[in-house]
N, CA, C and O of each residue as an XYZ file, in Angstrom:
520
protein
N     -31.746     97.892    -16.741
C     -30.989     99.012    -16.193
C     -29.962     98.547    -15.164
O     -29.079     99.400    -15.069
N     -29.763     97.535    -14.384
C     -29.401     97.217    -13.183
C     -28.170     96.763    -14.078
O     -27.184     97.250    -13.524
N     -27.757     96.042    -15.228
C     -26.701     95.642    -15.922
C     -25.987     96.584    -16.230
O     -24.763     96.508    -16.133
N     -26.655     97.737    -16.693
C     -25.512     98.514    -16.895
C     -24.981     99.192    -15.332
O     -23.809     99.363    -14.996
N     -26.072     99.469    -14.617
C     -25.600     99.971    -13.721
C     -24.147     98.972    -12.763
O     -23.127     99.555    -12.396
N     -24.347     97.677    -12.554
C     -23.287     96.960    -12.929
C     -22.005     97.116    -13.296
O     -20.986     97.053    -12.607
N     -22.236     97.460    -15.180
C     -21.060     97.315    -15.653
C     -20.526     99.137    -15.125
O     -19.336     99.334    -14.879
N     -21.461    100.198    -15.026
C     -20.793    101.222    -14.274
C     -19.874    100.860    -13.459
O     -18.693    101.131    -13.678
N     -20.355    100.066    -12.191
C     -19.182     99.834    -11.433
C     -18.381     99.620    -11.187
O     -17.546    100.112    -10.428
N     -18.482     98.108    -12.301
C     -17.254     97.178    -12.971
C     -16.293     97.965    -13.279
O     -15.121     97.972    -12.905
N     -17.044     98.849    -14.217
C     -15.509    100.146    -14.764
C     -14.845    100.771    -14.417
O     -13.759    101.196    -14.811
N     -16.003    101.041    -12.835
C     -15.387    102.232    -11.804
C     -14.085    101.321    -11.319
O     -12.963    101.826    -11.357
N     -14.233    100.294    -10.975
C     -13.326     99.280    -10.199
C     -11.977     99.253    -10.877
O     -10.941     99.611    -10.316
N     -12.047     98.836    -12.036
C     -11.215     98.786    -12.938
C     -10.096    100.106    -13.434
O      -8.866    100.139    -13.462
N     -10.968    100.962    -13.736
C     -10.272    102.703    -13.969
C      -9.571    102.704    -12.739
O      -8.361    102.750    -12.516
N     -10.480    102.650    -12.031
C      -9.308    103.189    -10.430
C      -8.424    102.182    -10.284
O      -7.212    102.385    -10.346
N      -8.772    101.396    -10.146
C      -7.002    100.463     -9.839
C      -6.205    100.763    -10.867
O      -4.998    100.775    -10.624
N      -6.545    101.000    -11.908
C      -5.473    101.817    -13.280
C      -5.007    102.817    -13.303
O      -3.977    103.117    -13.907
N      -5.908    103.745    -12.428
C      -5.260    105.354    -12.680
C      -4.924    105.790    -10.675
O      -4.463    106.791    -10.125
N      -5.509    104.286    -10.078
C      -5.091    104.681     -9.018
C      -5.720    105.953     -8.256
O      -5.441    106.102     -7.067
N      -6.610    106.928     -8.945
C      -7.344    107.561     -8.602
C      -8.772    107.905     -8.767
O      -9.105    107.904     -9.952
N      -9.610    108.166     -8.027
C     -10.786    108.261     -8.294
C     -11.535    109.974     -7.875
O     -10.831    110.908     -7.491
N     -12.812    110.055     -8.028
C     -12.896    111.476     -7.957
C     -14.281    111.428     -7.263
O     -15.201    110.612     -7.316
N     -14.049    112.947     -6.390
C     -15.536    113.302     -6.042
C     -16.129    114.304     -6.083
O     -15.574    114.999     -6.934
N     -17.267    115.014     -5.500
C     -17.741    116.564     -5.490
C     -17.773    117.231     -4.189
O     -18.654    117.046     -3.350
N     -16.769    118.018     -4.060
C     -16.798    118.723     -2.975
C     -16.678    120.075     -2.485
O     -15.616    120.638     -2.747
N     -17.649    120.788     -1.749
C     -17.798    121.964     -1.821
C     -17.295    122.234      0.246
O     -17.549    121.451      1.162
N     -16.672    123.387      0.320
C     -15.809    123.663      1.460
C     -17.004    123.714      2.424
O     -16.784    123.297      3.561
N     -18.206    124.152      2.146
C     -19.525    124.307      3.026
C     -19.980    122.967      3.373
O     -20.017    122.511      4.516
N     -20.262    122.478      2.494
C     -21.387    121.334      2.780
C     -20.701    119.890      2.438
O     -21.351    118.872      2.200
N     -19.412    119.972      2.453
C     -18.809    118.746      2.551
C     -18.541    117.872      0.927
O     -17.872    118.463      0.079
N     -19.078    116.554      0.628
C     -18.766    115.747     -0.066
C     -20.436    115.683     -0.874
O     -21.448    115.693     -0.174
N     -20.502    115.627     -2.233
C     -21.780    115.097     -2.228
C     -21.972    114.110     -2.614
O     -21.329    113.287     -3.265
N     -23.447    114.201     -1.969
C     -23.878    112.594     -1.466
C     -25.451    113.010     -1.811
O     -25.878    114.119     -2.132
N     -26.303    111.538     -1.611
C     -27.705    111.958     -1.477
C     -28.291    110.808     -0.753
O     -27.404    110.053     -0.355
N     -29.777    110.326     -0.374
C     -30.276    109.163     -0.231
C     -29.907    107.990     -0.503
O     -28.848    108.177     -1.103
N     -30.106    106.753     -0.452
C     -30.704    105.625     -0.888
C     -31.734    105.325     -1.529
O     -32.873    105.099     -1.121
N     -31.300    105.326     -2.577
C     -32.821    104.371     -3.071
C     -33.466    103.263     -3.054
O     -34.680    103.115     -3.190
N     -32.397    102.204     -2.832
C     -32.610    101.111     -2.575
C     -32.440    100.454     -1.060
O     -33.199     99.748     -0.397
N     -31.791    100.716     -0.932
C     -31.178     99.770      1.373
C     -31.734    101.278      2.318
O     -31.397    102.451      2.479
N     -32.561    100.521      2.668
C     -33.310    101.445      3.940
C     -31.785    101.437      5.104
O     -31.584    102.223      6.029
N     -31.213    100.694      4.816
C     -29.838    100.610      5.856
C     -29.140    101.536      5.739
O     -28.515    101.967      6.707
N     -29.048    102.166      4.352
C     -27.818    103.260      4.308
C     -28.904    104.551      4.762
O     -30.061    104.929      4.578
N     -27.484    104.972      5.579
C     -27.813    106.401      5.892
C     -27.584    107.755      4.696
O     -28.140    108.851      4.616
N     -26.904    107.340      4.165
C     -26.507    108.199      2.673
C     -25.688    107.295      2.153
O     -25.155    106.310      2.666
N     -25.622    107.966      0.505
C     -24.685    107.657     -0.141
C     -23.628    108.795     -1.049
O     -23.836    109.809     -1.715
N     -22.523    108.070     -0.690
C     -21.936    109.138     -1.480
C     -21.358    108.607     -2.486
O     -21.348    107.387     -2.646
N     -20.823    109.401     -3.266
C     -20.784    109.727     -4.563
C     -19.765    109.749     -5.120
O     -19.169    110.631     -4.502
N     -18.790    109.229     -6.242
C     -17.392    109.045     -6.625
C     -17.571    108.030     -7.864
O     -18.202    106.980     -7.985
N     -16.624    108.900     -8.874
C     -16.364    108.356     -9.922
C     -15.272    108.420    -10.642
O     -14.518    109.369    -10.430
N     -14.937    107.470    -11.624
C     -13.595    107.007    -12.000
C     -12.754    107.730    -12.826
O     -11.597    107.404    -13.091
N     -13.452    108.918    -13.320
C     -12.714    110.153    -14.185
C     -13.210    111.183    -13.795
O     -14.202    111.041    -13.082
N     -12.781    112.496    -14.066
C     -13.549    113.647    -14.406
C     -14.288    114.055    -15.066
O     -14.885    115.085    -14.753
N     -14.520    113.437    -16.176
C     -15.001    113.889    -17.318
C     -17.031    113.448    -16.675
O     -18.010    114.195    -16.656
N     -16.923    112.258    -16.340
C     -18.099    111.801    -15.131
C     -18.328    112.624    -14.363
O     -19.511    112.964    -14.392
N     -17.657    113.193    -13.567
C     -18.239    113.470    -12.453
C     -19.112    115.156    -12.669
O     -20.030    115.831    -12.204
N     -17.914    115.169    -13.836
C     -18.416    117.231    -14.196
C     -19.927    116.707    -14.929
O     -20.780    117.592    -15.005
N     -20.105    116.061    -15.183
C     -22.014    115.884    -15.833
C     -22.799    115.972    -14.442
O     -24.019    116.138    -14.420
N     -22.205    115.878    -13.550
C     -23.461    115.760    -12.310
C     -22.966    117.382    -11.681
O     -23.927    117.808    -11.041
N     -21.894    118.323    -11.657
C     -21.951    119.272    -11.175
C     -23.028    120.291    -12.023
O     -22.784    121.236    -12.773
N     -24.192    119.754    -11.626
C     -25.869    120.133    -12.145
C     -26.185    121.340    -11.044
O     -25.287    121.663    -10.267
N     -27.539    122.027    -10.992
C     -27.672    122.584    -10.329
C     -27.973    122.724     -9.235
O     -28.329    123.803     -8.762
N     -27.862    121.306     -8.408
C     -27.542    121.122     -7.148
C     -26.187    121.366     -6.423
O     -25.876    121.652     -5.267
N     -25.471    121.124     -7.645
C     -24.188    120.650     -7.086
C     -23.092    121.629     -8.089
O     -22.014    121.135     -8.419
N     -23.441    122.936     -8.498
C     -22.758    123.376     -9.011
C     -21.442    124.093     -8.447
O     -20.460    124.097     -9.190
N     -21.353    124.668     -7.256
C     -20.582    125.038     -6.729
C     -19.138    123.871     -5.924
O     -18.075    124.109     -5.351
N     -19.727    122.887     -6.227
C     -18.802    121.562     -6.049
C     -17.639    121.549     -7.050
O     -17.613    122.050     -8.174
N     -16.954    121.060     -6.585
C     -15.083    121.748     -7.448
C     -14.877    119.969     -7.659
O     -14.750    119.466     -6.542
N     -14.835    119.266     -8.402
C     -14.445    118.093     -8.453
C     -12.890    117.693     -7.998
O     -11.996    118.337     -8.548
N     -12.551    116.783     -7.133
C     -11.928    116.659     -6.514
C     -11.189    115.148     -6.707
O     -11.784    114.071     -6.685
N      -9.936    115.321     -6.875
C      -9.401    113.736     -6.712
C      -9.111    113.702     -5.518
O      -8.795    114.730     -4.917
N      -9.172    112.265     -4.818
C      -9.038    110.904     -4.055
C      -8.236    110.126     -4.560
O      -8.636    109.310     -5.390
N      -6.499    110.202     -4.070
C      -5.276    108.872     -4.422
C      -6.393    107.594     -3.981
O      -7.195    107.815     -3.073
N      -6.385    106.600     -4.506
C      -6.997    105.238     -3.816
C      -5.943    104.974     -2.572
O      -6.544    104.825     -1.508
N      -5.184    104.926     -2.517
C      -4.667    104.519     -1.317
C      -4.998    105.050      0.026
O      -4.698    104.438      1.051
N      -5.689    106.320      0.022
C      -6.390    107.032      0.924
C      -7.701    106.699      1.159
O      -8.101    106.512      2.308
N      -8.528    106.590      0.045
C      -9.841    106.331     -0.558
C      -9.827    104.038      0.493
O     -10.669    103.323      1.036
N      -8.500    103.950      0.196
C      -8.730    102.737      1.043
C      -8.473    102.299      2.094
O      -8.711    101.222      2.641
N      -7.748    103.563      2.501
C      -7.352    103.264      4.446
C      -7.910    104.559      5.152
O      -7.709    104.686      6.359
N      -8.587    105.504      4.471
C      -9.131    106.466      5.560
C     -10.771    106.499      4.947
O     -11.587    107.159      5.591
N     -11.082    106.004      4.093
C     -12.801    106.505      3.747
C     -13.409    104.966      4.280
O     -14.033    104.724      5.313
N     -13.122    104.330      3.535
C     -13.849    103.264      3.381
C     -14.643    101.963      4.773
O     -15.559    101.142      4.723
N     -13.723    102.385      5.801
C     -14.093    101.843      7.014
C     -14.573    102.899      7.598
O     -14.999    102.509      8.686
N     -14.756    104.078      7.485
C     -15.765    105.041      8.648
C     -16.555    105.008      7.875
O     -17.632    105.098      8.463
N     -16.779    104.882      6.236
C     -18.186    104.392      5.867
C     -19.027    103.583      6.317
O     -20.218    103.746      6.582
N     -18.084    102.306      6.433
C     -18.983    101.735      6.953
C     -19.416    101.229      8.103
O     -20.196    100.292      8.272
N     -18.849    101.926      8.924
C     -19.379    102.330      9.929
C     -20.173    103.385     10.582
O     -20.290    103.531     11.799
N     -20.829    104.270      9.448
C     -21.720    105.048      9.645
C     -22.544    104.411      8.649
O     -23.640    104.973      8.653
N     -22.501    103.562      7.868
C     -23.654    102.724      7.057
C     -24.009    103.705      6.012
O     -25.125    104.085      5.658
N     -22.296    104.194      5.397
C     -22.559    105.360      4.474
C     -22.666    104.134      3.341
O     -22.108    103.074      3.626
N     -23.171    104.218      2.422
C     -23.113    102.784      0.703
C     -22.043    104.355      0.053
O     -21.760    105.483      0.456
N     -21.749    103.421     -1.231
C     -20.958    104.474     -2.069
C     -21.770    104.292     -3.218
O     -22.236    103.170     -3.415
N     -22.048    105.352     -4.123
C     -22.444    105.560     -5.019
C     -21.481    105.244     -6.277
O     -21.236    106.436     -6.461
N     -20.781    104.643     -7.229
C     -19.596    104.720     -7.714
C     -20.191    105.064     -9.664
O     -20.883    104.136    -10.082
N     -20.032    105.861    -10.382
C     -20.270    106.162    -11.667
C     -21.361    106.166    -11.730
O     -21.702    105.384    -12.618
N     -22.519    106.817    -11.079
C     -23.279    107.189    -11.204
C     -23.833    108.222    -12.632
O     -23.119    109.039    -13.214
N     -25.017    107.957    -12.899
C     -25.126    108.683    -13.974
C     -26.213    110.109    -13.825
O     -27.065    110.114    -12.936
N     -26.090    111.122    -14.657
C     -27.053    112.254    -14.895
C     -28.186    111.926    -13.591
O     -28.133    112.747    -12.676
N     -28.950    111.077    -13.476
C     -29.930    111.129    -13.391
C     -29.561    110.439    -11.519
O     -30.372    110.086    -10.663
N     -28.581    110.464    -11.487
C     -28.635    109.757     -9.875
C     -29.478    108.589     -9.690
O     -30.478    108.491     -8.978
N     -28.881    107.638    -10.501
C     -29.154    106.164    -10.681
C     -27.801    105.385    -11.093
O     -27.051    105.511    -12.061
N     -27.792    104.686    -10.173
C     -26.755    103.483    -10.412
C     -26.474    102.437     -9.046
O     -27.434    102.531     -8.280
N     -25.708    101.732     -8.674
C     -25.837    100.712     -8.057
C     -25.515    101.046     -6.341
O     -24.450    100.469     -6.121
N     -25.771    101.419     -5.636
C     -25.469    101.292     -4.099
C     -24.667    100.530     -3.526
O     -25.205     99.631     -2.880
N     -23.441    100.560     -3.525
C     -22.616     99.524     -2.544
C     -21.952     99.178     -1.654
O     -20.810     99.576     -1.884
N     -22.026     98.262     -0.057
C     -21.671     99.164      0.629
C     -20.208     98.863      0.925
O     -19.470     97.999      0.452
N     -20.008     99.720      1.752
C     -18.487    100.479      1.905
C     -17.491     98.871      1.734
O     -16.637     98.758      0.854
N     -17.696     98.140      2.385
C     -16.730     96.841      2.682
C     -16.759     96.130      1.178
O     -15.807     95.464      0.773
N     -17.611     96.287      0.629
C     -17.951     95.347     -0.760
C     -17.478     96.351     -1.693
O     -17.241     95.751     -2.742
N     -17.208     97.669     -1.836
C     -16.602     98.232     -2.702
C     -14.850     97.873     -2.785
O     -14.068     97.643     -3.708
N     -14.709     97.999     -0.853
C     -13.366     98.108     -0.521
C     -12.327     96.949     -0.941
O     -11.188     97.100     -1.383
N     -13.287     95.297     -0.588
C     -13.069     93.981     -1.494
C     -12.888     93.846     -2.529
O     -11.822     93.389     -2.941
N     -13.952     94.228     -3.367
C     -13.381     94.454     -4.444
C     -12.059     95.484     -5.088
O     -11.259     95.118     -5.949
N     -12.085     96.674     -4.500
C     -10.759     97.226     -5.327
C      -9.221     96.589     -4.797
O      -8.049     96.640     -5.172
N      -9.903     96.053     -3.842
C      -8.757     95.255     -3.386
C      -8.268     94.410     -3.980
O      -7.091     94.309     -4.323
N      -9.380     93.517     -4.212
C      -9.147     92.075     -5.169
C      -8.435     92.764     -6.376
O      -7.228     92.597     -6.550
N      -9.162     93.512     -7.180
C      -8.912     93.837     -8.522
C      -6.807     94.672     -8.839
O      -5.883     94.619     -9.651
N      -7.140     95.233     -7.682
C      -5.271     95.549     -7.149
C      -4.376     94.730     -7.651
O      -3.516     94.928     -8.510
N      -4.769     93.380     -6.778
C      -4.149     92.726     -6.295
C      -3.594     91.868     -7.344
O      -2.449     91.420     -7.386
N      -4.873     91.632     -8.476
C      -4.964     90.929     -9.660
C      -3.844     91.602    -10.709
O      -2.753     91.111    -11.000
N      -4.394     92.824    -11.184
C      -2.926     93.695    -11.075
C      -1.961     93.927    -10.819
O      -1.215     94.652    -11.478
N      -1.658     93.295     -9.631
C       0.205     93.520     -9.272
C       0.472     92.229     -9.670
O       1.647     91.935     -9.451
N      -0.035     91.539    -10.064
C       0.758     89.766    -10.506
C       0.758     89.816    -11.467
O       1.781     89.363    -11.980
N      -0.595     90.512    -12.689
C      -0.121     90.498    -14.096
C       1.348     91.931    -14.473
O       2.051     92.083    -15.472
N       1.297     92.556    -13.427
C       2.552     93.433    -13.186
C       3.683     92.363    -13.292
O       4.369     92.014    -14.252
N       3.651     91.933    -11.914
C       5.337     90.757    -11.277
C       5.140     90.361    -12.631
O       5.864     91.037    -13.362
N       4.199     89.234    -13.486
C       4.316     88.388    -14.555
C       5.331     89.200    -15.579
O       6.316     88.600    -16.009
N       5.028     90.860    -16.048
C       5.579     91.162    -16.958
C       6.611     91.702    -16.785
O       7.217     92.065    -17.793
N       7.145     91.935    -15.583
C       8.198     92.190    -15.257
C       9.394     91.520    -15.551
O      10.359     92.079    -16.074
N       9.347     89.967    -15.130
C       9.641     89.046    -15.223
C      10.263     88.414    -16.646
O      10.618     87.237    -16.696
């Protein structure tokens, strides 16, 4: 299970630096949703974001039905979320599935990576430009 949960992420990483946007659940009352940790007694929550819509509407379940799915530009998602995450020791949940299982990661190691993966991206960009 941990492989795919993995390659969830992998994808999440990937989609978003492609579409540049990512998505979450958010209701005007109760904020962003999020839930526990299952794994790092360190995180205080995790929240929750995934790389399409079509994802995220399978989890507006009956917890979370009144949640309006919501896009996040990444460029926001990387200069206003990602460091008060982790500094409240929020992990991110990223493509999570039905069942609220998938990989915990925290805020700085998500943020590295979409960074890296960007970055990798704008050179095979310059290359074809070229």
């Amino acid at each position: 299970m941990k492989e795919l949960y993995l390659k969830n992420a992998e994808k999440f990483v990937d989609d978003v630096c492609e579409s540049l946007t990512l998505y979450g659940l958010f209701d005007e009352k109760e904020g962003w949703a999020n839930c526990h940790a299952h794994d790092n007694n360190d995180a205080q929550a995790v929240y929750l974001f995934w790389s399409d819509e079509k994802t995220a509407k399978k989890l507006q379940n009956a917890e979370w039905k009144n949640y309006k799915i919501t896009p996040i530009e990444l460029s926001v998602f990387l200069d206003s979320w990602l460091d008060g995450m982790q500094s409240k020791q929020v992990f991110a949940g990223v493509n999570w599935d039905e069942e609220l299982y998938g990989l915990e990661i925290e805020a700085m190691v998500l943020k590295n990576s979409l960074l890296e993966k960007s970055q990798i991206l704008s050179k095979t960009e310059d290359k074809t430009a070229h």
